[in-house]
C-alpha positions in Angstrom: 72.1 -5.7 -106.9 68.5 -4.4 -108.8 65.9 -3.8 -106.6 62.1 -2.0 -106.9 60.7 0.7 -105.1 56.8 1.0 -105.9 55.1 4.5 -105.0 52.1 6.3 -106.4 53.6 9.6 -107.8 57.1 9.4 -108.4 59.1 12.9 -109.1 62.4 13.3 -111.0 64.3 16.1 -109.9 65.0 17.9 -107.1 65.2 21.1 -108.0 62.4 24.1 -106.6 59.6 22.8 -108.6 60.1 19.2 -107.3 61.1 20.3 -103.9 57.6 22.4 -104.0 56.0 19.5 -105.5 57.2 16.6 -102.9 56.6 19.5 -99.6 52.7 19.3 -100.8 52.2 15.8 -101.6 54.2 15.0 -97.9 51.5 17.7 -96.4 48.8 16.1 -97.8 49.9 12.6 -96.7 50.4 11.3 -100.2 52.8 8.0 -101.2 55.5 9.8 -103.5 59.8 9.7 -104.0 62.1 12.6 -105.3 65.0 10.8 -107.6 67.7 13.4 -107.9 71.2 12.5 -110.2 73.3 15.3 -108.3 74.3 15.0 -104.6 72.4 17.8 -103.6 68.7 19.7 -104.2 68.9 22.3 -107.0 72.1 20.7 -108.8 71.9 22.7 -111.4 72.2 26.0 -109.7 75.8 24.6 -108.5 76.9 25.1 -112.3 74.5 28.1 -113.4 74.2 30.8 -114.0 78.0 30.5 -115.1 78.8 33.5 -113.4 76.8 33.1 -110.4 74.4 36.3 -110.1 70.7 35.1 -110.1 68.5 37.5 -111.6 65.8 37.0 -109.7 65.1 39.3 -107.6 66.1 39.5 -103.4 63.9 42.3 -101.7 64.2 41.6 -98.0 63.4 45.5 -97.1 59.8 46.1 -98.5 58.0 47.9 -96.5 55.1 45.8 -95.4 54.7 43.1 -93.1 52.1 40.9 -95.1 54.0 37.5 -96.0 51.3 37.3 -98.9 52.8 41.0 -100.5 56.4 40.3 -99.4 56.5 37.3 -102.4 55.4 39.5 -105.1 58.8 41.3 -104.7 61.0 37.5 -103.5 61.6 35.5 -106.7 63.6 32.8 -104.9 61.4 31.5 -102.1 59.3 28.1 -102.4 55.9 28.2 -101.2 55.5 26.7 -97.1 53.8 27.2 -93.6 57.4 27.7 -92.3 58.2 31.6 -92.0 62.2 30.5 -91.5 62.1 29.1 -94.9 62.1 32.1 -97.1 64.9 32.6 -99.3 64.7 36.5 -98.2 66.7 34.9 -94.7 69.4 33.5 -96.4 71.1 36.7 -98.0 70.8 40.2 -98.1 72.1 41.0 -101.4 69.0 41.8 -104.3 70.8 39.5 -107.2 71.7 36.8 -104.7 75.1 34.6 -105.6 73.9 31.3 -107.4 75.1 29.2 -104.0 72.7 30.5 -101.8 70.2 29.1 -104.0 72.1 25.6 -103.3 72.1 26.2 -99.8 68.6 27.6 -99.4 66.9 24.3 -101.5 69.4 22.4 -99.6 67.9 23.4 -96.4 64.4 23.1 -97.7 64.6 19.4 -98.3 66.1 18.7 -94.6 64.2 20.7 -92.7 60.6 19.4 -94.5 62.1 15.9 -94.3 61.5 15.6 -98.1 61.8 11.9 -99.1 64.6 12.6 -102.1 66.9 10.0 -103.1 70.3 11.9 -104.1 72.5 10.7 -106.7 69.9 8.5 -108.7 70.2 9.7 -112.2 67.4 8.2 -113.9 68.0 6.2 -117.3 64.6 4.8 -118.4 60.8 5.4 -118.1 58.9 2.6 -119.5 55.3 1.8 -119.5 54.4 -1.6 -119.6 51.5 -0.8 -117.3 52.2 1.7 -114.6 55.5 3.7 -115.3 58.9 1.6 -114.7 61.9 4.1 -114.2 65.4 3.2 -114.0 68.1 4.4 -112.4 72.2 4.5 -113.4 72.7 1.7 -110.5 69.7 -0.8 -111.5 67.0 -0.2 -109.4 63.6 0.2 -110.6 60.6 2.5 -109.4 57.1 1.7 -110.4 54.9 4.8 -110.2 51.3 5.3 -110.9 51.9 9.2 -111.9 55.1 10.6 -112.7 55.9 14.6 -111.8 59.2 15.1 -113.9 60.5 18.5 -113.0 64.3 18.3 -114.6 64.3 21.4 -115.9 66.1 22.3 -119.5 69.7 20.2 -119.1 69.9 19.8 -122.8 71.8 22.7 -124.1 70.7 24.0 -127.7 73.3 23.3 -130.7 72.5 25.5 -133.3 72.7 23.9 -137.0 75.5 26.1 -137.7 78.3 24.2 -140.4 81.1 24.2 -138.4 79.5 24.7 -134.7 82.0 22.6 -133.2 84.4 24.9 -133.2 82.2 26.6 -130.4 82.9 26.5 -126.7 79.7 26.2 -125.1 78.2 28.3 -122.3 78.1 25.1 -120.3 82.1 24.6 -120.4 83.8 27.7 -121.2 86.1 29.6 -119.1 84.3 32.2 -116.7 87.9 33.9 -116.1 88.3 36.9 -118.0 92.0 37.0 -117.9 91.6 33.7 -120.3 90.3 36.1 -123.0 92.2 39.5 -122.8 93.3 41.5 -126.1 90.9 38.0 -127.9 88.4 39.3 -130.6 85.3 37.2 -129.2 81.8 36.3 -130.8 79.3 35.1 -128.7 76.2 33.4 -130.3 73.0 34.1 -128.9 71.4 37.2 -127.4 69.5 35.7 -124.2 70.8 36.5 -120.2 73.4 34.0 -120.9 75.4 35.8 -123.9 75.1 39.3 -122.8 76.4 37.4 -118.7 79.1 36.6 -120.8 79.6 39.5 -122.4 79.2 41.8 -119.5 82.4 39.4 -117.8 84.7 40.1 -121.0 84.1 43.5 -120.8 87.4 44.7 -119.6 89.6 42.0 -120.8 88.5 41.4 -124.4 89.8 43.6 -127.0 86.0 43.3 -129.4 82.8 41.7 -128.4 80.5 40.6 -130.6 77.0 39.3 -129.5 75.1 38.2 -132.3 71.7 36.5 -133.6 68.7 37.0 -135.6 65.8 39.3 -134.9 65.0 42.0 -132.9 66.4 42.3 -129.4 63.4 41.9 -126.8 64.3 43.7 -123.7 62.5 42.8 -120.0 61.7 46.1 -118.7 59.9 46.8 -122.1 58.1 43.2 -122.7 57.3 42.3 -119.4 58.5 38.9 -119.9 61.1 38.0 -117.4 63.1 35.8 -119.5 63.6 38.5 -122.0 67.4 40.1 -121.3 67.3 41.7 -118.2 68.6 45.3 -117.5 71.6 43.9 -114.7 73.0 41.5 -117.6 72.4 45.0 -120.5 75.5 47.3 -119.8 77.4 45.9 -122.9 74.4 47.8 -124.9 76.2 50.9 -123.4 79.7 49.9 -124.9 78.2 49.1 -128.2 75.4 52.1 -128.8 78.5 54.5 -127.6 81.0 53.1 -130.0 83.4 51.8 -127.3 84.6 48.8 -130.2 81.8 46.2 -129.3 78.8 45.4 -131.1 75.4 43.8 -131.4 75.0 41.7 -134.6 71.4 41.4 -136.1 71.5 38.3 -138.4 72.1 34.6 -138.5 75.7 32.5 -138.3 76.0 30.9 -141.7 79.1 29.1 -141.0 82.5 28.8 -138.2 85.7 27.0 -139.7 89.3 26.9 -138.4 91.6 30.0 -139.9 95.3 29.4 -137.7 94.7 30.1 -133.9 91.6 31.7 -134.4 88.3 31.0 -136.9 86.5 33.3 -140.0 83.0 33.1 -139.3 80.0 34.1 -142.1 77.3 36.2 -140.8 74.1 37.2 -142.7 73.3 40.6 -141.5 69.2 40.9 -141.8 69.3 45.1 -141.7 71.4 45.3 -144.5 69.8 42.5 -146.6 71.4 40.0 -145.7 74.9 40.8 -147.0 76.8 38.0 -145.5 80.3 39.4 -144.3 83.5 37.0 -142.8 84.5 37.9 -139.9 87.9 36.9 -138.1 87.7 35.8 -134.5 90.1 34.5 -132.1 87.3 32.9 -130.1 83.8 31.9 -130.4 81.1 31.1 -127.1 77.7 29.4 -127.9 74.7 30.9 -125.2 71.9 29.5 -127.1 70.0 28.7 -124.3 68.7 25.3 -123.4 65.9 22.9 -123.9 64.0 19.5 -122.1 66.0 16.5 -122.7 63.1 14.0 -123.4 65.8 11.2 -124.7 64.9 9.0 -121.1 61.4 8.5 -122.1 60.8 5.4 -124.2 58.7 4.9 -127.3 55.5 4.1 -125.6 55.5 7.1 -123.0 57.7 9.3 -125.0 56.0 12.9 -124.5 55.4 15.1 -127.4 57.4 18.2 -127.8 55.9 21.7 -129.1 57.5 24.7 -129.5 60.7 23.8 -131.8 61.1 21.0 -129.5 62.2 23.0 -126.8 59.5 21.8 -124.1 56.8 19.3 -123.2 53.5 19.9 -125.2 50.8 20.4 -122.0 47.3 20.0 -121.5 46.0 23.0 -119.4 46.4 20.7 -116.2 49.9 20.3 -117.1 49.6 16.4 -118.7 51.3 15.1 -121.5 49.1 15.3 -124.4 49.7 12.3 -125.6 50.6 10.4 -122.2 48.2 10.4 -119.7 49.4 10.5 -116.1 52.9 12.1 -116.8 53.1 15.4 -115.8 55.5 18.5 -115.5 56.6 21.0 -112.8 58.6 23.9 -113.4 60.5 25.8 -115.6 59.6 23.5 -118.4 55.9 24.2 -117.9 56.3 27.4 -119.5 55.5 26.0 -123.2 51.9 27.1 -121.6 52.6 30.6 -121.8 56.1 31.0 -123.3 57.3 34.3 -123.4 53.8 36.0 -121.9 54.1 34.9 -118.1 56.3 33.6 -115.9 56.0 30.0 -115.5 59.5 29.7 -116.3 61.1 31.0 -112.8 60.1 30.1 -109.4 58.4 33.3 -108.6 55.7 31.6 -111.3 55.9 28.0 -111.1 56.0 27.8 -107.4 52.2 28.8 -108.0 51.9 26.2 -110.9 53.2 23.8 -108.6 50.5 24.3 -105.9 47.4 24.5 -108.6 49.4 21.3 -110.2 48.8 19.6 -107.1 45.3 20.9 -106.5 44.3 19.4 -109.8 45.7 16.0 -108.6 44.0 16.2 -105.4 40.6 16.5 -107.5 41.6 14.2 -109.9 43.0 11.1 -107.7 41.9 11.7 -104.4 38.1 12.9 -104.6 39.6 16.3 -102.9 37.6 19.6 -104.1 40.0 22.6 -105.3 39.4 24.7 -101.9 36.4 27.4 -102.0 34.2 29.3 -99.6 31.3 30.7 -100.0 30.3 33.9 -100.5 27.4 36.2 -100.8 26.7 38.0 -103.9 26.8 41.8 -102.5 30.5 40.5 -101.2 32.1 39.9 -104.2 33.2 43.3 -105.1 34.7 43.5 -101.9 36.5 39.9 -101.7 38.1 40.9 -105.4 39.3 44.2 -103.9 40.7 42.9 -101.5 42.5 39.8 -103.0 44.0 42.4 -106.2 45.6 44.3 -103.5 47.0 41.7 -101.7 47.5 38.2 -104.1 51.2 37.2 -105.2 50.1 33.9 -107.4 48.1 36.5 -109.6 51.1 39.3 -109.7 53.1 36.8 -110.5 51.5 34.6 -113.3 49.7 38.0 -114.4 47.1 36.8 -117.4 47.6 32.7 -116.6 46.5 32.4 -113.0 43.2 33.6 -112.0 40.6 33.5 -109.2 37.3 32.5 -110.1 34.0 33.3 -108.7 31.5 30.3 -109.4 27.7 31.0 -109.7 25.1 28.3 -109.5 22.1 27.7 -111.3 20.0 28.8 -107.8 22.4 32.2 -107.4 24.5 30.7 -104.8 27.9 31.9 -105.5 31.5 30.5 -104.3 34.9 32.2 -104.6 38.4 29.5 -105.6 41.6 30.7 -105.6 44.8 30.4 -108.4 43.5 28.1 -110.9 44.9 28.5 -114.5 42.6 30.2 -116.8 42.8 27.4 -119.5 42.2 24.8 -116.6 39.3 26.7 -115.1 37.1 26.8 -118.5 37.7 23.0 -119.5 36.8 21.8 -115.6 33.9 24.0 -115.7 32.4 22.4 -118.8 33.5 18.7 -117.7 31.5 19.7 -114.6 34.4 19.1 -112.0 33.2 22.4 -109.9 29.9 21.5 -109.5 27.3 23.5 -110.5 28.2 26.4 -111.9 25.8 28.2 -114.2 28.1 31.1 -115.0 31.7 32.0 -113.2 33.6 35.6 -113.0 37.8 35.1 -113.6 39.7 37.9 -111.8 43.4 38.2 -113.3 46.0 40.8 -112.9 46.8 41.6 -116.5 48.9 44.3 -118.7 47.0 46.1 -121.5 47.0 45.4 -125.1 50.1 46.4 -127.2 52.0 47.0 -123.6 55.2 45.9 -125.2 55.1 48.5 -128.0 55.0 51.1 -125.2 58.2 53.0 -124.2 57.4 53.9 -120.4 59.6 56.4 -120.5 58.8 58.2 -123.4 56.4 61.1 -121.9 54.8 61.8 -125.1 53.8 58.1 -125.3 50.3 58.9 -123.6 49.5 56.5 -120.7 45.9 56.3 -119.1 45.0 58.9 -116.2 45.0 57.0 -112.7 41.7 59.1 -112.4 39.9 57.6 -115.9 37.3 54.8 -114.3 36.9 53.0 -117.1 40.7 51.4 -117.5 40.2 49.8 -120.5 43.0 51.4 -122.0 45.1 50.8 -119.4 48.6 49.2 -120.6 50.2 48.7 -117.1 49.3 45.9 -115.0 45.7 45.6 -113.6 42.9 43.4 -112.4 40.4 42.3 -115.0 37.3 40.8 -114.2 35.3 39.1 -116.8 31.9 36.7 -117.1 31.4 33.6 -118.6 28.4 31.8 -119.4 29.3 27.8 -121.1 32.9 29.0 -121.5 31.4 32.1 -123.2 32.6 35.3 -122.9 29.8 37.7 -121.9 31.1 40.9 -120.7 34.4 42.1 -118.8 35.7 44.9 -116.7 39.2 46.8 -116.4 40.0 48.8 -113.1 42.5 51.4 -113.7 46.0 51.2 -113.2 47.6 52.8 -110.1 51.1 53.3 -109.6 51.3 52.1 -106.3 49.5 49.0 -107.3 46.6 50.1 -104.9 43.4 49.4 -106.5 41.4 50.7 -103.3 39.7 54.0 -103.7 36.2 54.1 -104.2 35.5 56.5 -106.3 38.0 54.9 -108.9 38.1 51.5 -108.6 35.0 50.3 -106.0 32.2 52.2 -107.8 32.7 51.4 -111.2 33.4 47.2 -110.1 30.4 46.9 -108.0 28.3 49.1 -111.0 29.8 46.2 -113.4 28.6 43.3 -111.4 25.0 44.6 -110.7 
């Protein structure tokens, strides 16, 4: 039998962004539901990473005992008043197995008394007037808003002639006594083919890992999302001629040759000779994308980015649907491949400014400030550079803001997203504000051309006050007059991420704000 549910923000998915989403709107008393299609929160970490090591990071032992510090260094933990509910309790080990992240959301939605409706797969979003979603059994929600926070469930099929012959990430065997003295190729050169790779290590007679382009690795590009140094050994095998090998080029084609497959690849180093190759299996790991195929015609959102992900407004709104908006990994078309909206260390943050901008927005409810005297702002940015995880984390998205007034009154606001900031200002939805200071933590131009370990590379003296040239991570503070930018300031880079002494860093800040 069909029945209706009406609520005022309804959001799909219960995974950490809509776990983080439905704790805040339950602590600020607002109307909302959580539809989730699996039987439990964070479904899809019951299936992924195939292998089961997360690679975000686990660092229960850090040395200080300020919660605030503690979550620049713990990836995993949502964002709540409760001190028990931090992922750092739930395992010891720095790579944590993919089922404590199960158990750890799991517990989050009990013990917040999260109103999520498991195994409610939704089917359809309409909009005659408000949104109409419906679910696999019949029922209906109407919804004023909509928060979808699904994730990317669609995985990406290549146009590759003959691609079928490829067992997906999603479905292939994780055993790598299913593979031994097999010629394998895997396509794709993310975490998820080199995962594979690194499993098929001591079974598989040859490993191939191939796709186009240059390989982008974390530790050098400072994007989290790039492949990783726990999932890199295979590199090893290959750059030390142990028989495996990374292939720089695209897959023209995959057809059937007896029990195993000739596939063409187009080598772009050696212009683009295309060579056949005979394999005895082939894996696709070409990542994954948002599945958008719910939506209807009339509140279908626009896709950017190859079609990978929702095109956003800086608030995190469909561009061309107005109140439906995003949470989560699938925000991160806002700064894809430069930040970390994509993982919960990041989004957990988006989620909280996401729901400060819908406070403002629907509720009358001013983003939280204080006030604060002019000759104490150099101190209040001191101290929140040394100390903020939203900013670590979301380094050159997330900033604080320091609003001045027409009269020279000046108020400090915490994490809002630089885009969001400029376009509030001018609609005039922080009051007065006649010019504003952003304070982000940022790395330097051209960072990901450095090699940090090359010693000849130069890098800038921890003594040099200016820090301009700094390429490791640091606060910037700059002005802004209309949206304008006036003038800006670097404090120098410290290894210890201690931007503190006065000489250095104090002097030079307060000098720039006079």
């Amino acid at each position: 039998m069909s029945s209706q549910v009406s609520t005022e923000c309804l959001v799909i998915g219960a995974g950490p962004a809509g776990l983080q989403a439905s704790y805040l709107l339950q602590r600020a008393g607002r109307d909302h539901l959580v539809l989730e299609a699996g039987s439990t929160a964070g479904t899809f970490f019951t299936r992924f990473p195939r292998h089961r090591q997360l690679i975000s990071i686990n660092k229960v032992h850090t040395g200080w005992d300020d919660p605030e510090l503690n979550l620049r260094v713990d990836w995993n933990s949502l964002l709540s008043d409760d001190p028990e509910l931090l992922f750092t309790g739930y395992t010891p080990r720095y790579f944590p197995h993919a089922d404590d992240m199960v158990r750890y959301l799991g517990d989050f939605a009990v013990k917040n008394d999260l109103p999520v409706r498991y195994d409610t797969k939704v089917v359809s979003v309409t909009r005659p007037d408000d949104f109409v979603v419906r679910d696999q059994h019949g029922a209906t929600y109407r919804a004023k808003r909509i928060i979808v926070a699904t994730g990317v469930s669609k995985q990406h099929v290549p146009d590759i002639d003959g691609v079928e012959h490829a067992e997906p990430y999603s479905d292939v065997s994780v055993s790598p006594q299913d593979f031994t003295g097999q010629k394998v190729l895997i396509i794709g050169r993310g975490n998820s083919a080199f995962e594979t790779a690194d499993n098929l290590v001591e079974t598989a007679s040859v490993i191939h890992v191939a796709g186009p382009g240059s390989l982008k690795l974390a530790w050098q590009t400072h994007f989290v999302g790039h492949l990783r140094a726990v999932n890199n050994n295979f590199l090893d095998t290959y750059q030390l001629k142990s028989q495996n090998a990374v292939l720089d080029g695209h897959i023209a084609g995959i057809r059937r040759d007896g029990d195993g497959y000739l596939v063409e690849v187009s080598f772009q180093r050696v212009n683009e000779v295309i060579k056949e190759i005979r394999y005895d299996r082939v894996i696709l790991a070409t990542g994954f994308r948002f599945d958008a195929s719910i939506f209807a015609a009339e509140c279908r959102p626009e896709l950017t980015i190859n079609s990978r992900f929702p095109h956003l407004t800086p608030a995190w709104e469909s561009v061309n649907v107005p109140d439906l908006y995003f949470a989560g990994t699938i925000t991160q078309s806002r700064d894809f491949k430069k930040s970390t909206s994509g993982f919960i260390h990041g989004f957990r943050y988006g989620v909280r400014a996401l729901h400060r901008i819908l406070e403002q927005r629907c509720h009358g409810v001013d983003w939280p400030s204080r006030d604060i005297a002019p000759e104490a702002v150099a101190d209040a940015i001191i101290e929140r550079v040394n100390r903020t995880s939203a900013l670590w984390q979301l380094f050159a998205f997330m900033a604080d803001a320091v609003l001045i007034a027409h009269d020279g009154t000046a108020r400090y606001v915490e994490e809002v997203p630089v885009a969001h900031l400029h376009e509030a200002v001018a609609r005039g939805e922080f009051g007065d504000v006649e010019s504003y200071l952003t304070v982000t933590l940022e790395y330097g131009a051209d960072h990901d051309k450095v090699n940090p370990f090359d010693i000849t590379a130069g890098r800038t003296s921890q003594q040099d006050t200016s820090g301009l040239d700094g390429r490791y991570l640091h606060p910037v503070v700059r002005r802004f007059r209309a949206g304008e930018l006036v003038d800006e300031h670097h404090l120098t880079e410290n290894l210890e991420n201690e931007w503190d002494s006065e000489q250095v860093h104090k002097a030079p800040l307060r000098t720039f704000l006079r």
